[in-house]
C-alpha positions as a Markdown table, in Angstrom:
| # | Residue | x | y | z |
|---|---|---|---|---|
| 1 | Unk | 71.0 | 132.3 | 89.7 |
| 2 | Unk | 69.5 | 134.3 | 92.5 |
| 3 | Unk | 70.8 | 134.8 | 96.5 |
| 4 | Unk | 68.6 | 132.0 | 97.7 |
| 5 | Unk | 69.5 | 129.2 | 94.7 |
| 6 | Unk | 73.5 | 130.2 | 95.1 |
| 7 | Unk | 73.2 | 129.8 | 99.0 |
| 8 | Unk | 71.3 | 126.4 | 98.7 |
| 9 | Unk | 73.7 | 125.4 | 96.2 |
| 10 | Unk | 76.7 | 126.4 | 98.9 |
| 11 | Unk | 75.1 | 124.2 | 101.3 |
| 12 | Unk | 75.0 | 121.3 | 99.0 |
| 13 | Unk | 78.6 | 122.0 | 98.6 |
| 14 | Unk | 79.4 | 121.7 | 102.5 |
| 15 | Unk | 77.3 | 118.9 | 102.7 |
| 16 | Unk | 78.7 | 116.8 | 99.9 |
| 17 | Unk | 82.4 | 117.8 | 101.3 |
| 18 | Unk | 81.4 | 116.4 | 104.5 |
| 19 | Unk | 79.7 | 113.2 | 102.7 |
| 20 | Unk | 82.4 | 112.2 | 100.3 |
| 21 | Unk | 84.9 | 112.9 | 103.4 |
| 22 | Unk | 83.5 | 110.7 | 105.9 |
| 23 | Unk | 82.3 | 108.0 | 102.1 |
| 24 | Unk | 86.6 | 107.7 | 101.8 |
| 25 | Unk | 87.4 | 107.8 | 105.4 |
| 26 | Unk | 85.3 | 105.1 | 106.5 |
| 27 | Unk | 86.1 | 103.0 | 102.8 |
| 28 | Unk | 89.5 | 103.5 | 104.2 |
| 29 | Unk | 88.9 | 102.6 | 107.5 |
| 30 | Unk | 87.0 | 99.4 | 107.1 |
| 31 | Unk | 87.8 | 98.1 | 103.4 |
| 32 | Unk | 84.5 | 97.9 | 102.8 |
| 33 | Unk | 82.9 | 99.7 | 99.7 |
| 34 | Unk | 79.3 | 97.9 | 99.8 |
| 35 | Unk | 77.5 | 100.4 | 101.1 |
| 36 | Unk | 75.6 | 102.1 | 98.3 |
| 37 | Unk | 72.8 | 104.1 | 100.2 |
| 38 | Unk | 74.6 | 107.0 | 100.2 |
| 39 | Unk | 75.4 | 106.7 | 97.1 |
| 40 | Unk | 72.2 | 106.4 | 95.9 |
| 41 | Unk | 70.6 | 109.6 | 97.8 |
| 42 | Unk | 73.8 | 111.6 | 96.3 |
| 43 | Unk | 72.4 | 110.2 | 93.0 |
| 44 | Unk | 68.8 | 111.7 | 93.4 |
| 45 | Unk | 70.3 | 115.2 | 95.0 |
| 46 | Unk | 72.4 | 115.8 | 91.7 |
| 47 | Unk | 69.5 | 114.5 | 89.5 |
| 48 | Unk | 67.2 | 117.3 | 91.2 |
| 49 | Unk | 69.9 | 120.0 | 90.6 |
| 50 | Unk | 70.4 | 119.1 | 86.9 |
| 51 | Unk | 66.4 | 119.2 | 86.7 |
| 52 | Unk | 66.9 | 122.5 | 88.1 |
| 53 | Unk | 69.1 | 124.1 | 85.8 |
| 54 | Unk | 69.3 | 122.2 | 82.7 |
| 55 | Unk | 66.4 | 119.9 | 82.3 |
| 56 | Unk | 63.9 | 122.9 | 82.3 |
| 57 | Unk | 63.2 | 123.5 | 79.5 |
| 58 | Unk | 62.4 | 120.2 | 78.4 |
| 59 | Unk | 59.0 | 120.2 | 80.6 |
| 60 | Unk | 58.3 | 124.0 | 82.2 |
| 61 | Unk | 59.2 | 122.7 | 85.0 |
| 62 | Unk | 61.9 | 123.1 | 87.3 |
| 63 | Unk | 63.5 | 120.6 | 89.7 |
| 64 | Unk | 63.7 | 121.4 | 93.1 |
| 65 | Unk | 66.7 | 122.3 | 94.9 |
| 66 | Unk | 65.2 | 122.0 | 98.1 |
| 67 | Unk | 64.9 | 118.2 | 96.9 |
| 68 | Unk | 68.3 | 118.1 | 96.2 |
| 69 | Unk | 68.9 | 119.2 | 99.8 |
| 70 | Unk | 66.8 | 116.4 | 101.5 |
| 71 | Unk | 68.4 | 113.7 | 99.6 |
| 72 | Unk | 71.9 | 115.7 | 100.4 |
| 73 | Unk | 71.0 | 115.3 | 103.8 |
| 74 | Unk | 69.7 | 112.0 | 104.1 |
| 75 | Unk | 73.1 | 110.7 | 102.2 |
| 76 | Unk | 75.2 | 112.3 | 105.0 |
| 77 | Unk | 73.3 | 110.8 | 108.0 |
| 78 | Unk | 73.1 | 107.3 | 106.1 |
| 79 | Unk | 77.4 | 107.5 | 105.7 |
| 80 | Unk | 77.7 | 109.2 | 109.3 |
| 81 | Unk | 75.3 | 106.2 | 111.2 |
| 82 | Unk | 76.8 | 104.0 | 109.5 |
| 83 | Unk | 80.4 | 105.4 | 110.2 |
| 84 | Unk | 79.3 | 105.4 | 114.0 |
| 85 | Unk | 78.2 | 102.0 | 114.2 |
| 86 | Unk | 81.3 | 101.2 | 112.2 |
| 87 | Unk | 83.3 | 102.7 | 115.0 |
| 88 | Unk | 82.0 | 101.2 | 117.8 |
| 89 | Unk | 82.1 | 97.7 | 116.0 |
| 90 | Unk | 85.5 | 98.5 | 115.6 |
| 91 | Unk | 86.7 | 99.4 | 119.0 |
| 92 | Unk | 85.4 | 96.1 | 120.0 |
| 93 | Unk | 87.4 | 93.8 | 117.4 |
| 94 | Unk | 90.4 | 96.2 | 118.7 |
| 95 | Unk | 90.0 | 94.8 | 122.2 |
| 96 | Unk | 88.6 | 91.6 | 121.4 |
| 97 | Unk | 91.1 | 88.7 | 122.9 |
| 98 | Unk | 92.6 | 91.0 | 125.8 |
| 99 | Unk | 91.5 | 91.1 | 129.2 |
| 100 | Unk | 90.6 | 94.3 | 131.1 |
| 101 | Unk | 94.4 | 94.5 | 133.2 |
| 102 | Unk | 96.1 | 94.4 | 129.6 |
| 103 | Unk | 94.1 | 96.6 | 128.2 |
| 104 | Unk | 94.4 | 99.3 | 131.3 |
| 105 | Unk | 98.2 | 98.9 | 131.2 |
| 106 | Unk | 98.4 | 99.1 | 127.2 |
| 107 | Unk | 96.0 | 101.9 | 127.3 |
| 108 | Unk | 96.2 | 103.8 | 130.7 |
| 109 | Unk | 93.3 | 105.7 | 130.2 |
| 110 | Unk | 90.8 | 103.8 | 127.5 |
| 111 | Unk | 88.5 | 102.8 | 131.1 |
| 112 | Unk | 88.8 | 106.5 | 132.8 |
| 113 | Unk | 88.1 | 108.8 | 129.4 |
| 114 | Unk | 88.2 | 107.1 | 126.2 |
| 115 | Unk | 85.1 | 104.4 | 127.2 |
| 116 | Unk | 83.8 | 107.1 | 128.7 |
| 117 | Unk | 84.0 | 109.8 | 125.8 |
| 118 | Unk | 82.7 | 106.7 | 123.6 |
| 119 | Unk | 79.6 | 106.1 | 125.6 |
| 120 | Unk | 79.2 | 109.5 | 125.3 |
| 121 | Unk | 79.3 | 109.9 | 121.7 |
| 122 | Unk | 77.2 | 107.4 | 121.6 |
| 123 | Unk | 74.9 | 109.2 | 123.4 |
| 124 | Unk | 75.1 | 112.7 | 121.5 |
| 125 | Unk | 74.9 | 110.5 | 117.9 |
| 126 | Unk | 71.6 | 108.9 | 119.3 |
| 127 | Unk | 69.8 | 111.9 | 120.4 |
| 128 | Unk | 71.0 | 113.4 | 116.8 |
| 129 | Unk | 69.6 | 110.6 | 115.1 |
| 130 | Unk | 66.6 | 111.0 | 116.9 |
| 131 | Unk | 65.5 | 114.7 | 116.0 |
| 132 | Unk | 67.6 | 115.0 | 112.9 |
| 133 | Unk | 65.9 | 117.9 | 110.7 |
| 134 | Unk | 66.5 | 118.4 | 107.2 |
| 135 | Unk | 66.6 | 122.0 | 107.6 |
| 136 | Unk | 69.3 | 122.2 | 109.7 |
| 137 | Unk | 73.0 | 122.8 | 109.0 |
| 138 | Unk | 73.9 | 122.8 | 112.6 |
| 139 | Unk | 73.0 | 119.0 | 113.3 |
| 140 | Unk | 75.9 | 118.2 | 110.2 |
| 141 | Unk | 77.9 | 120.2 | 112.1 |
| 142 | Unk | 77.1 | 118.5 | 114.9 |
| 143 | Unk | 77.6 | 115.0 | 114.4 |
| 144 | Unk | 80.7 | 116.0 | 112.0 |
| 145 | Unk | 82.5 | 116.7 | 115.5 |
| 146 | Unk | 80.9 | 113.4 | 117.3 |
| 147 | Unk | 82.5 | 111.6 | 114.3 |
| 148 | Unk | 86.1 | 113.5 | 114.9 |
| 149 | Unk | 86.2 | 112.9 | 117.9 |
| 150 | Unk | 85.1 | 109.2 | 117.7 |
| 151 | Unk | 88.0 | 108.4 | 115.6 |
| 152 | Unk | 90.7 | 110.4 | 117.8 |
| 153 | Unk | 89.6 | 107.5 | 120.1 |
| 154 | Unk | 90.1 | 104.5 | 117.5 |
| 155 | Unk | 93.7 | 106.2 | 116.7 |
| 156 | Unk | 94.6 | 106.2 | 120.6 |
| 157 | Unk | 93.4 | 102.3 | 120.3 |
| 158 | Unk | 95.6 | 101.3 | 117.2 |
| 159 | Unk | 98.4 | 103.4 | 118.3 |
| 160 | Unk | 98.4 | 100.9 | 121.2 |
| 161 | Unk | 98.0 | 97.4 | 119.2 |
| 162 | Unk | 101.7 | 96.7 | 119.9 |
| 163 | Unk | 101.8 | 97.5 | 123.2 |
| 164 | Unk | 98.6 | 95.2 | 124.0 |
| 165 | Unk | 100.2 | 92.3 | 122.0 |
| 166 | Unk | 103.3 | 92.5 | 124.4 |
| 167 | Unk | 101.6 | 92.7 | 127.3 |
| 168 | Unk | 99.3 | 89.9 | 126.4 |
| 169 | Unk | 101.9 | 87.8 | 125.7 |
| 170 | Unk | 103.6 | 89.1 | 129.0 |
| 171 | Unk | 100.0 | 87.9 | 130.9 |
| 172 | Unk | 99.9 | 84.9 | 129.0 |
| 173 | Unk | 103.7 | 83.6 | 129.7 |
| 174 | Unk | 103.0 | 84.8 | 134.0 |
| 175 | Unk | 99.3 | 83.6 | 133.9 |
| 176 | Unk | 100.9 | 79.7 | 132.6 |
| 177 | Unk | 104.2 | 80.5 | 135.0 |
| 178 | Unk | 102.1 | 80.4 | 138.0 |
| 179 | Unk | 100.6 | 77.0 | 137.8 |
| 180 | Unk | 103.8 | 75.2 | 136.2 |
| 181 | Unk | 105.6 | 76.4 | 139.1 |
| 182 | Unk | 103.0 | 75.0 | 141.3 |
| 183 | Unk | 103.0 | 71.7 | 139.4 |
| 184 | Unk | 106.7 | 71.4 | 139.2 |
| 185 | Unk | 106.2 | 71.9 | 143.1 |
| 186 | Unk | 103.9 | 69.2 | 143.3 |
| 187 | Unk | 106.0 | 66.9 | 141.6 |
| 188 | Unk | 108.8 | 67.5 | 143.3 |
| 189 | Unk | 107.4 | 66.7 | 146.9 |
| 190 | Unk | 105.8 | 63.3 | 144.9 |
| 191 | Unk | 109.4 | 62.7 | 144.2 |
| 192 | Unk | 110.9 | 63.3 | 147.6 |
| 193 | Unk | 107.8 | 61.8 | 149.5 |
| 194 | Unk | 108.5 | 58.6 | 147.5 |
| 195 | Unk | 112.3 | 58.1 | 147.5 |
| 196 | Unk | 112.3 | 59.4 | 151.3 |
């Protein structure tokens, strides 16, 4: 194997780390093992490096590693777009059902930095996805961090479901306290008015 083929074949190694990483975090994360693309383009990548190396000498002709590397590639944006959008779905069932005061008291500051930091990410993911090269390491690199970040956000959200249960149920009892009072107070001076 020579320099170039071993270093191509140590980028396919980072890359598939980063794949099968972000493939069981987000299985993890959402329950949900239906999405195949990935799969598929890790599929073609491994059939161009066994073309490559062992398949060879069936035809004369080698596979391409530089193949391999495309479909690599493509595999880890599919699983990291779909992670994204799988993130931002998900902060929005988190907060689904509680108003904005609950949510600011649960979660002191989700408006001030961690909507923020989303929108951000969001963002940074979009200008990614817009110039992503094959060719380039650095954009892996790249939207690995958006991704890190992006769920160091989620875990600040579910480490405040409790909290945002109690409170709603706090809002909820002195949101109906306020007008039973005021009907109870209406009733009453019905009462009095009538026997007085």
């Amino acid at each position: 194997m020579n320099a170039s083929n071993h270093e191509q074949i140590e980028k396919l190694c980072q890359i598939y780390g980063r794949i099968k990483h972000y493939m069981l975090k987000i299985e993890e994360f959402t329950l949900d093992k239906t999405y195949i693309q990935p799969r598929l383009e890790l599929y073609q990548a491994f059939d161009h490096v066994i073309s490559e190396y062992f398949l060879e000498y069936l035809d004369n002709k080698a596979g391409s590693l530089d193949g391999a590397m495309k479909h690599m590639y493509t595999a880890f944006f599919d699983i990291a777009d779909w992670t994204s959008i799988q993130i931002r779905r998900h902060v929005f069932m988190e907060l689904k059902g509680f108003n904005p005061d609950v949510i600011k008291t649960a979660i002191p500051e989700y408006y001030s930095r961690i909507r923020p930091a989303l929108d951000e990410l969001v963002e940074k993911i979009t200008e990614i996805r817009g110039v992503k090269t094959f060719e380039k390491l650095e954009h892996v690199d790249d939207y690995t961090l958006l991704l890190d970040k992006a769920y160091e956000c989620i875990k600040e959200i579910r480490y405040s479901q409790g909290t945002l249960i109690e409170l709603r149920k706090k809002y909820k009892f002195k949101n109906m306290l306020g007008p039973a009072i005021g009907i109870l107070g209406i009733i009453v001076a019905i009462i009095i008015a009538i026997f007085l």
